[in-house]
N, C-alpha and C positions, 0 to 999 in steps of 0.2 A: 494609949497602949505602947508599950517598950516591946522592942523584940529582940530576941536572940539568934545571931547569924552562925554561920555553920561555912566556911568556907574548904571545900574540896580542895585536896593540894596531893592527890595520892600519882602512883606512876604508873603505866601500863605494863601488864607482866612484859620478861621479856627486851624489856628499854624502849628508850623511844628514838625513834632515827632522828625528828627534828632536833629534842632538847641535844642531840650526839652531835647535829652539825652545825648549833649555836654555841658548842664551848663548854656543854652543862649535860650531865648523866641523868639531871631530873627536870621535869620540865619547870617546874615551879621558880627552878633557880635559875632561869633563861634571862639574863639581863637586861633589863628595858630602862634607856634612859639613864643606864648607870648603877641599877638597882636590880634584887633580883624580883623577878616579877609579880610572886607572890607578894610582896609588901605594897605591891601598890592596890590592890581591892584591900586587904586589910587596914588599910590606913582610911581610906573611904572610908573604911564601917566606923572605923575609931574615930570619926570627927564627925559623925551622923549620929544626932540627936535623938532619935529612933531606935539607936539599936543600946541596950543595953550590956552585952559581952559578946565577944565572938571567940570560937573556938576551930582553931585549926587543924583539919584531918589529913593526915599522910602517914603513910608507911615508915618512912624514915623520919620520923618527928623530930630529933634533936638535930638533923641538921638543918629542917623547915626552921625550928625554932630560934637557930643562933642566926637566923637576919633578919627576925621581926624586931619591934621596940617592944621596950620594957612597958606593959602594963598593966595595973591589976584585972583590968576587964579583961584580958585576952589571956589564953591556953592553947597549947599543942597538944594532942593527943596522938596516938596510933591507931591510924583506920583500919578496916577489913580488905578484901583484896579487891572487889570493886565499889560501884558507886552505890547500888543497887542491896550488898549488904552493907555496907556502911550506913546506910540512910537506915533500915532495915533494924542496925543495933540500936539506934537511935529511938526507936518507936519503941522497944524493948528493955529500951533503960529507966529504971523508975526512978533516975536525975535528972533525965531530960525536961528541962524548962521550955513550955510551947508560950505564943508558935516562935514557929523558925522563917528565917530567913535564910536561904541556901544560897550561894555561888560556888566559884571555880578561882580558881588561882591565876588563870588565863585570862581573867577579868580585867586586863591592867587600866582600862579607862573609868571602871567604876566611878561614879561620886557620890555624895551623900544626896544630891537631888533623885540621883536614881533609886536610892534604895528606900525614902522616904513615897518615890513617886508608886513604887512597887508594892509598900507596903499597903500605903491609904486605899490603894485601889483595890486590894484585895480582902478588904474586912467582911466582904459575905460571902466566900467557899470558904471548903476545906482544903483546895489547893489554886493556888495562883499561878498561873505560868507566864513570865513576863513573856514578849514579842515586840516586834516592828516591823511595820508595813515594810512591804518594798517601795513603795511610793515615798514614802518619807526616808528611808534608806540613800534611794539612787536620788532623791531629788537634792542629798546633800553632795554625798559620794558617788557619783554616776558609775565611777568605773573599780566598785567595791565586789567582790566575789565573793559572795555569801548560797547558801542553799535554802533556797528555797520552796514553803510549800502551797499550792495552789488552792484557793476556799472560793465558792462564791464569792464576789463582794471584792477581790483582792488576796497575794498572795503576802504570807509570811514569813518570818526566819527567828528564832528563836534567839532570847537574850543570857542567857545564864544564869536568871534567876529566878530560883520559886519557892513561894509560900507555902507551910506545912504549920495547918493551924490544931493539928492534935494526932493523938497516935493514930487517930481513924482514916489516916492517910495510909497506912498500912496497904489495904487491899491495892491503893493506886501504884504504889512501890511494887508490888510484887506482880501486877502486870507488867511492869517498867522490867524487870530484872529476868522476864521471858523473851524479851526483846533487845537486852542492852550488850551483848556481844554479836547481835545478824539485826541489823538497820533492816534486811530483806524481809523478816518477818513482820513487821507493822502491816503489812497487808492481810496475815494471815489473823494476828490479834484483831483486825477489824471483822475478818470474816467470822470467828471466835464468838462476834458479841451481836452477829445475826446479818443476814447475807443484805437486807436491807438497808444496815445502817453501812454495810459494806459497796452498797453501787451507790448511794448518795452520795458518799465523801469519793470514792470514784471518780464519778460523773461529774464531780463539783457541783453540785445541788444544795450544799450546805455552807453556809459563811460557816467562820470556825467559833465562832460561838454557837453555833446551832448545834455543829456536829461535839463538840465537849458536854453539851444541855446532854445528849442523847446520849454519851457514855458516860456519864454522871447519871442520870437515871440507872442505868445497868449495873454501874457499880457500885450505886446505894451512894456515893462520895461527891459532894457538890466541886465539880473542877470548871476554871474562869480561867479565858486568854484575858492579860492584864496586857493593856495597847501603852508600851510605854512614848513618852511625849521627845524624848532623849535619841536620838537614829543612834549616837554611840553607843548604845545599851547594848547593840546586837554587834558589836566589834569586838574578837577577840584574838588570841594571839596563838593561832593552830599550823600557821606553813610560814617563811622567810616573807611574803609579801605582806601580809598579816602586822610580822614584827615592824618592816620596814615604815608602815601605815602610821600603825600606835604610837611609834617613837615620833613621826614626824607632829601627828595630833596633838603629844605630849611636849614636844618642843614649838610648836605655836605653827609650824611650818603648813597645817590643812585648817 
């Protein structure tokens, strides 16, 4: 199976303070390494045997697009104003080629192991969510500041990538997009989908595969935390310490 990637490269309404105090009015264009930072997860997908085209979403697309390279597999396009419709037109479009492989622009350590490792593992939902333990996280980077969330079993931190293996992702989208401006309501979407499945995850009662098993029940939509094997998967490029990280990653210096 060949997949089609989707990389996110849009801006927060408004601007963003960080891309403002690296140099760059967008964040995509934040330099890493010499480069602006969106080309380097595009270039991963472009040398991943896996992915068959990838198409780039931002708002301002001609200028996302005059720093990629030139090739037939790849496109710019113009996104919607968040991530949530964006994703949203996608399910809506009867061009959309499934499944997808989704990232971020912010993704600068991407590789093609990663995205092959994300894919394979995700061939039975209907969405994959990559992750990495904190255990394999801090056992590389001890002194990494990431967010993380608390399961049974161990806690997690999200990688920026996920599988969307047909438009019946939909329903999952648009609980995403009740939640994707107030992080504070995720407790109220749990309470939402029944008070019990709301004091398990709580309580931590539920590894995070148990508690996705039981919102995948409710949502009719099979959803899997994909345990990626990579600790960089979960490193991206959101405050000056972040950048400071990547570059050194990328220059052999961690």
């Amino acid at each position: 199976m060949r997949w089609h990637a989707v990389v996110l490269a849009g801006s927060r309404p408004g601007g963003d303070p960080f891309a403002l105090s690296m140099g760059a009015n967008l964040k995509a264009l934040i330099p890493v390494n010499g480069v602006p930072m969106v080309r380097h997860p595009v270039e991963a997908l472009l040398n991943c045997d896996a992915i068959a085209t990838v198409t780039v979403l931002a708002q301002e697309a001609e200028r996302i697009a005059a720093t990629l390279p030139e090739d037939k597999r790849l496109q710019v396009r113009t996104s919607a104003g968040t991530i949530a419709e964006t994703l949203l037109s996608l399910c809506d479009d009867p061009e959309t080629v499934w499944p997808l492989l989704v990232t971020t622009a912010d993704h600068a350590l991407l590789t093609p192991e990663m995205v092959r490792d994300v894919c394979w593992k995700s061939t039975r939902s209907d969405v994959g969510i990559g992750v990495v333990s904190k255990r394999r996280l801090l056992g590389r980077f001890p002194d990494t500041k990431r967010t993380w969330i608390p399961f049974k079993g161990g806690s997690f931190t999200g990688a920026n990538l996920f599988v969307l293996r047909s438009d019946k992702v939909r329903t999952v989208i648009e609980v995403w997009r009740s939640v994707e401006q107030d992080r504070k309501k995720v407790g109220k979407l749990l309470w939402s989908l029944g008070p019990s499945l709301f004091f398990q995850a709580a309580l931590r009662r539920l590894t995070i595969e148990e508690l996705l098993h039981k919102i995948s029940v409710r949502l009719g939509v099979s959803i899997r935390a994909v345990r990626l094997s990579d600790p960089l998967a979960a490193i991206d490029v959101d405050k000056p310490s972040d950048h400071q990280q990547v570059e050194a990653i990328l220059a052999g210096r961690q």
